[in-house]
N, C-alpha and C positions, 0 to 999 in steps of 0.2 A: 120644608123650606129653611128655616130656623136651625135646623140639623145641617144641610149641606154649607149654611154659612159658617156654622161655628167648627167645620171638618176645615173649611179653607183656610181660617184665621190658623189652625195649630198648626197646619204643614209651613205656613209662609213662617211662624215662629222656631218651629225646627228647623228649618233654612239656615233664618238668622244667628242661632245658637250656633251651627256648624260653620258658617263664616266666621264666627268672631273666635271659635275653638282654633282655627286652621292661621288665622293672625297671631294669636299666642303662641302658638310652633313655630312660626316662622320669626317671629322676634328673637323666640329663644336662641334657635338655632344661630341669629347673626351675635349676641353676646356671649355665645359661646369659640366661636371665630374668631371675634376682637383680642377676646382674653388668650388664644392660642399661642407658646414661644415663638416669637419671633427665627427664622432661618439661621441657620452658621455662617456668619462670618468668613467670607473671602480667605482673613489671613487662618482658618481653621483648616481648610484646607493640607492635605496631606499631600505633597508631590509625587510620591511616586505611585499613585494610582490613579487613572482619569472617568472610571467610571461609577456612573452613583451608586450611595453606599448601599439605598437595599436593593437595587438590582443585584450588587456583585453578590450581597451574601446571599441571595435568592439561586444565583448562579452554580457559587463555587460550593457551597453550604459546607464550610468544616462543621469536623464531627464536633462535640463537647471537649472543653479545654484547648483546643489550637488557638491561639491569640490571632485575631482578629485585627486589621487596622482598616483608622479611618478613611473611607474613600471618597469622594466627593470630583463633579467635572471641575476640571480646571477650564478658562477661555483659552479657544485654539486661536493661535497668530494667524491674523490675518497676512493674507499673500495676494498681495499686489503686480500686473502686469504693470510691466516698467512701460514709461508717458514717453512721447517721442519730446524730442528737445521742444521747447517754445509753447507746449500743449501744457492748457491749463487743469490741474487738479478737479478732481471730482469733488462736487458739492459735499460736504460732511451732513450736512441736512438733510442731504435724500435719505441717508443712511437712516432706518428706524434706530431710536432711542435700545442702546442693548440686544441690538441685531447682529450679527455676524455678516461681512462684507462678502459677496457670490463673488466669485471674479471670471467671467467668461474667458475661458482659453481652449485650445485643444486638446482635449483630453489625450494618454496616454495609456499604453498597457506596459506591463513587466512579465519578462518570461524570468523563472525562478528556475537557473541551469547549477549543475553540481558542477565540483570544479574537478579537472581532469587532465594532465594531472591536479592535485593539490598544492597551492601557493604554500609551501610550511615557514617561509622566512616572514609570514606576516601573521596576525592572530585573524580568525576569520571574528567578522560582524556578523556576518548571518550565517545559520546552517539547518540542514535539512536532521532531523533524526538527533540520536545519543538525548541529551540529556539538554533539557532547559538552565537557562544561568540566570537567574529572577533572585530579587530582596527576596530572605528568609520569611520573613511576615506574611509577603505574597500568600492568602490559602491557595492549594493548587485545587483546579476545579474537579468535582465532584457528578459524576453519574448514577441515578439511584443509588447511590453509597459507594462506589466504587471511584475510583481513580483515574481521571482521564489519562488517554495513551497519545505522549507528546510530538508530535510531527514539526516544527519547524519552529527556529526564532528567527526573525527578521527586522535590522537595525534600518530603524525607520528616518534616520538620517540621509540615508542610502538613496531613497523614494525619491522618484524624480519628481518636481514642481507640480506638473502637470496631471500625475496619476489622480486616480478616481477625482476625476475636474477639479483636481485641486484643492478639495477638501480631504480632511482625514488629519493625523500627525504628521509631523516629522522631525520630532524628536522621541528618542528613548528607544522604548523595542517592543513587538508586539511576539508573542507567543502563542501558538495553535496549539487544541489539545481535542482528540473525538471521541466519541463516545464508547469505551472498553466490551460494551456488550453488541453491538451492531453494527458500528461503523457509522450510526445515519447522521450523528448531531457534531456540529464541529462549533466550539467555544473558544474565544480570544482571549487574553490577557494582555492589555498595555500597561506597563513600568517606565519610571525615568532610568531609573540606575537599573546595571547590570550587576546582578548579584554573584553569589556562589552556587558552583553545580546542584542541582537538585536530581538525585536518581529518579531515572521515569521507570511507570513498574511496564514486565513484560506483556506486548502485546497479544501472546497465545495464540488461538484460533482467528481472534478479528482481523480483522483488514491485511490479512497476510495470506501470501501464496500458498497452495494445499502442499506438504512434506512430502517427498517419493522415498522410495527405496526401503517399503515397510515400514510397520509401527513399532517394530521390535530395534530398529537398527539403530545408525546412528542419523542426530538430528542435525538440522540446520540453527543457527542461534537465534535464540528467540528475544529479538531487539530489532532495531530502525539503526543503521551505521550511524555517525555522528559525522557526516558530511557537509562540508564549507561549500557554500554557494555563490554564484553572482547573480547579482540583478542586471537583466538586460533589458534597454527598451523595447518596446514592439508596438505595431497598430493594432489598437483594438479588436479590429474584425481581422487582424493578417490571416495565416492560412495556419492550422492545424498541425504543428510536427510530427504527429503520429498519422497521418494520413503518406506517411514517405515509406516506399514500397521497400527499404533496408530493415522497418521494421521486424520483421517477420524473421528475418537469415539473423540478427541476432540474437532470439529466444533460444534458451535452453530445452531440451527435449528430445524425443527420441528420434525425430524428425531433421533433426541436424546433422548435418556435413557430415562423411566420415572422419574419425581421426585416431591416435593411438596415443592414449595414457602413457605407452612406454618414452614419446617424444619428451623433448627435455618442458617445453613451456607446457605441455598437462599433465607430470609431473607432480606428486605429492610435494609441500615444500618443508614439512616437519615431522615429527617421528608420527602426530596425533593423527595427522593427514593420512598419512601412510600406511596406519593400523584402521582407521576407516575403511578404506578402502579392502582389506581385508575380508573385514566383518562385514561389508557391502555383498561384496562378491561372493561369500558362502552362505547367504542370505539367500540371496537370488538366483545362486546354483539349487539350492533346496527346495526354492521352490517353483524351480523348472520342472525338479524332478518329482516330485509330489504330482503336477500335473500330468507329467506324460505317465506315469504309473496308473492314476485312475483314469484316462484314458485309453490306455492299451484294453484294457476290458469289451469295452464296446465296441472298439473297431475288430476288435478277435471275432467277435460277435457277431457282426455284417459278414463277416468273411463267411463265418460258417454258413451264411444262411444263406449267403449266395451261393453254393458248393450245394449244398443241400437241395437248393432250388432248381439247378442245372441237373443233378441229380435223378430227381423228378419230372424233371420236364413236363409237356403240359402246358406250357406257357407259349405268349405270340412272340417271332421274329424278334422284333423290338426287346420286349423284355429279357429276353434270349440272352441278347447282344449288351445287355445293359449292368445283366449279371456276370455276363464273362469278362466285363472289363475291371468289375469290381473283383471278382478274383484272380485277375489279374494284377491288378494295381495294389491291393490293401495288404501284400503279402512285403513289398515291398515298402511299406509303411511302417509296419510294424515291427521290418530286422532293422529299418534306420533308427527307430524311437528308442528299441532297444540298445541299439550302438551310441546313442545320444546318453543314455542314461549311463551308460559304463564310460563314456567319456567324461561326463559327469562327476561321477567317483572318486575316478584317477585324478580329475583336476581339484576338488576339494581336497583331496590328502594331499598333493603336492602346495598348494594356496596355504592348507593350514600347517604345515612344515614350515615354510617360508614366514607366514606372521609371528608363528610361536618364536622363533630363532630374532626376528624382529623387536618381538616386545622383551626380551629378554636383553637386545642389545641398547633398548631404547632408556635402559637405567645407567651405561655406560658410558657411550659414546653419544658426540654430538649428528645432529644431523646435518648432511652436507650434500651437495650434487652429486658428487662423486658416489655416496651409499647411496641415492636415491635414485642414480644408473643403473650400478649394480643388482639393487634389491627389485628393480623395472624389469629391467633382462632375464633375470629369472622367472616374475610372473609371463612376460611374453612369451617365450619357452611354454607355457604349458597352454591345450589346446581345446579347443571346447567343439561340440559337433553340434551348426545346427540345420533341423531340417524345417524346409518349407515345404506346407500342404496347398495344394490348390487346384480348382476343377479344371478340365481339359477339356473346353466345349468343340476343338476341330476331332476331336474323336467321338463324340456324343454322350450320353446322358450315363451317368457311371462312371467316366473316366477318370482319373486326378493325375497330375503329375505333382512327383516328389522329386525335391531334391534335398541333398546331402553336403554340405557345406563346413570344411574345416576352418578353423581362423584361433587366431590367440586370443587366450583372454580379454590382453586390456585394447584391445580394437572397436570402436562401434561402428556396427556399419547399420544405416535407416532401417534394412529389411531385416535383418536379425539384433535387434536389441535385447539385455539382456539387461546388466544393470551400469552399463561403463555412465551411459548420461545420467542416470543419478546421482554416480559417484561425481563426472563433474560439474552437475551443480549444486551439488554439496561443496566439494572442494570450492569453484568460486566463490562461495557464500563464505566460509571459515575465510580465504585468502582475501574479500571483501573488509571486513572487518578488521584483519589485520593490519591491510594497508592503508586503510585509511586512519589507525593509530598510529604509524611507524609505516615510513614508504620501504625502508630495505631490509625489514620483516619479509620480505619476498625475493627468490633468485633472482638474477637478472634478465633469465631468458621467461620467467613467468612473468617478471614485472613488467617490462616490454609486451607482453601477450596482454595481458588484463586493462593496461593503460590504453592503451590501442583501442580496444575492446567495448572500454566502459566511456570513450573517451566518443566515441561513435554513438553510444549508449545516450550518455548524456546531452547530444545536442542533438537529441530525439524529444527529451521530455518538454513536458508540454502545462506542467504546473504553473501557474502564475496570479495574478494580479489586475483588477480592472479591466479583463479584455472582454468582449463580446461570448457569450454563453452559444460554445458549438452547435449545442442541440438545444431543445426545447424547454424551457426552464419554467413551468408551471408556477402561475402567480408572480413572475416577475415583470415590473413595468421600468423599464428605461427610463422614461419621462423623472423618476424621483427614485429610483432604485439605481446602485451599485455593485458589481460581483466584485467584494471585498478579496476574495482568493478561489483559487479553484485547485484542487487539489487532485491530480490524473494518476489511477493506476500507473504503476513503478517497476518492475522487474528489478532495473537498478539500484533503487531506493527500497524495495523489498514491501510497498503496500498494497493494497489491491482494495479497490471499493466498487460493493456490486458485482457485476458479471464486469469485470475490467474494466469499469467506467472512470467518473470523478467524482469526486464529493464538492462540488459548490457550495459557497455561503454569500449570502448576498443582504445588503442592508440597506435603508430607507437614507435619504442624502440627508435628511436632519440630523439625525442619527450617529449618521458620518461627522458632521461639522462637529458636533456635542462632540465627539470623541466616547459614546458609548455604544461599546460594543456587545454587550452585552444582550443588544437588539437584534440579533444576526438570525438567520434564515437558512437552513442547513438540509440540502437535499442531493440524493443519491442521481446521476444521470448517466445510462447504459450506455 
């Protein structure tokens, strides 16, 4: 009895010991809080960055030795719908103490179109691609060590009132930059001042269209053009510009229209062009010819065995008839592949006479229309043979019809492609780039063709700003979330995210009003 009383008294005294232990920690902890530096200072504040200081270094993380500057939010201006006359002002007391004013209006979207032509008598504010123009200090951001690959500045002056409900900036400039190993994460940069160019490094394999025309050949330039854009308004849920059935007739591919290299607007428009195209087509004759060589084997093959088998006989009706059509048909397969390959031959030596004399003149003379007629005309002149194979089901099982098909080199037609579409979406891609550094870098009758071209192109894309997420955008709530940009698969613009999807970023509306971006939400949609 004596026992179980004196067990109760020490537990209810180890009680009390641990209470008064768990009061001593907690005092300490608030004298330790008291004593903590006071915040920075308003006027410490750095303008030209708006987002806090360890998010961004958490963000951008320069390596060791890049100077670092102070970041900190600035307060964003509030933006007022204008009072109708006679209508009394909003209470200031409703306003919490150090709150940011909401101001209910109708929101707004922006489609972000490339310009087409290019305004050159003005400096563009915003543009898609080439190189970011940020304060030197800015670090530029950082992907597991690597370098983000820069996609677009946009002068946030521009932004209509209304966009993302009227929170966000609207001054300085905001800077997009995604992630160089995947494409998945896209990070912002907002600056007040526009600084000096900063090279973006090359995008490689990410977010870029797959190269044709062999690994050995020549390449397409590995960068995003540096194209001037406009902000256009749009409803947020409007309809979709890649959903317009033009899309499609203007992809490059081997799917496309016939047409003839030799015509003045697909045309080479410089010596580099020109000797491309060279090295293209004796590429591609090679390795036509490589395949029909190890092909002819096997089809010699079937031939015999159907001869052999007829031979023998033994067999039902059916099969009879199934082998006589194959040695019927396979004999004339084999004299076209062969005629295909000595066509072949002939037109590589003539091709490669024609470059050599080319690249020899191209240390001399300039290039002109006039040479790039003459040096056409000769390639068109030489002829390529091609055959198509395919079954013959109104004769029955065995059958094939071949046919035999002469045509010039630089022609593409859908059913026999070879490598002319390679070369011209090589050639647009070099002539892309150029134009858009220097518009009369390009002939008149290409310049005319591309402008056209891309000018159709362009008020297809579907990049923008604040609008409703086409598809299904996992984890995003409307009620407190905005889609700060959405960045769509480009042909024109040269990115590709996903299986030709967009890359979305979307961020929380507090977030937004703060002016830190650094909060963003970055996901891939097919």
């Amino acid at each position: 009895m004596f026992g179980d009383y004196a067990m109760a008294v020490g537990n209810l005294a180890f009680l009390a010991l641990f209470a008064l232990l768990g009061l001593a920690l907690r005092n300490l902890a608030r004298e330790k809080a008291e004593a903590a530096p006071a915040p920075r200072a308003e006027s410490d504040l750095d303008p030209r960055c708006f987002a806090p200081a360890a998010r961004l270094e958490q963000a951008v993380a320069p390596p060791r030795g890049e100077r670092r500057i102070a970041s900190r939010p600035v307060k964003v201006e509030r933006r007022k719908q204008p009072q109708p006359a006679g209508a009394e002002p909003p209470a200031e007391a409703a306003i919490a103490d150090g709150a940011e004013e909401l101001v209910a209006c109708e929101s707004l979207a922006v489609r972000l179109i490339p310009q087409a032509p290019i305004r050159r008598d003005e400096d563009a504010r915003s543009w898609f691609g080439g190189a970011p123009e940020m304060p030197p200090a800015m670090p530029w951001p950082k992907f597991a060590g690597r370098r983000g690959l820069f996609l677009a500045q946009i002068c946030c002056a521009d932004l209509p009132e209304n966009l993302w409900n009227g929170l966000g900036p609207r001054k300085g400039w905001l800077a997009f930059f995604v992630d160089p190993h995947d494409g998945r994460e896209l990070r912002a940069l907002h600056f007040a001042e526009r600084g000096a160019v900063r090279p973006s490094p090359a995008p490689g394999a990410c977010c870029a269209w797959p190269q044709g025309g062999g690994a050995d050949g020549p390449r397409r330039i590995d960068a995003f053009p540096r194209w001037p854009l406009d902000i256009v308004t749009a409803a947020p849920d409007g309809d979709d510009p890649r959903a317009n059935s033009v899309v499609e007739s203007l992809r490059s591919g081997p799917n496309r229209p016939a047409f003839d290299l030799a015509s003045p607007e697909h045309r080479p428009f410089d010596w580099a062009s020109f000797l491309a195209l060279g090295d293209l087509a004796l590429a591609a004759m090679a390795r036509r010819r490589v395949l029909i060589k190890a092909a002819l084997p096997d089809v010699e093959k079937q031939l015999a065995s159907a001869r052999k088998q007829i031979e023998l006989g033994g067999m039902t009706q059916a099969m009879l008839g199934e082998m006589q059509r194959k040695a019927e048909d396979l004999p004339k397969l084999i004299e076209a592949w062969k005629a295909s390959v000595a066509a072949l031959d002939a037109a590589a030596a003539q091709v490669k006479t024609v470059a050599e004399e080319a690249r020899g003149r191209s240390d001399k003379e300039a290039f002109s229309d006039e040479v790039a007629a003459e040096l056409m005309q000769r390639l068109r002149a030489v002829e390529l043979l091609h055959v198509e194979r395919g079954a013959d089901p109104e004769r029955g099982p065995g059958a094939e019809t071949i046919r035999a098909t002469r045509a010039p080199l630089t022609e593409h037609r859908p059913e026999a492609s070879l490598f002319v579409h390679d070369y011209e979406s090589l050639r647009e891609d070099w002539a892309k780039h150029a134009w858009c550094a220097q518009a009369d870098a390009l002939p008149e009758a290409q310049r005319g063709y591309f402008e056209a071209r891309w000018r159709e192109m362009a008020a297809l894309e579907a990049t923008g700003m604040g609008r409703q997420p086409a598809r299904i955008l996992p984890g995003f709530n409307p009620a407190n979330q905005t889609v700060l940009v959405e960045f769509v698969s480009s042909p024109l613009l040269k990115w590709r995210f996903g299986n030709e999807g967009a890359l979305t970023a979307t961020i929380d509306d507090a977030f937004l009003a703060q002016g830190d971006f650094t909060r963003l939400r970055s996901q891939i949609v097919d």
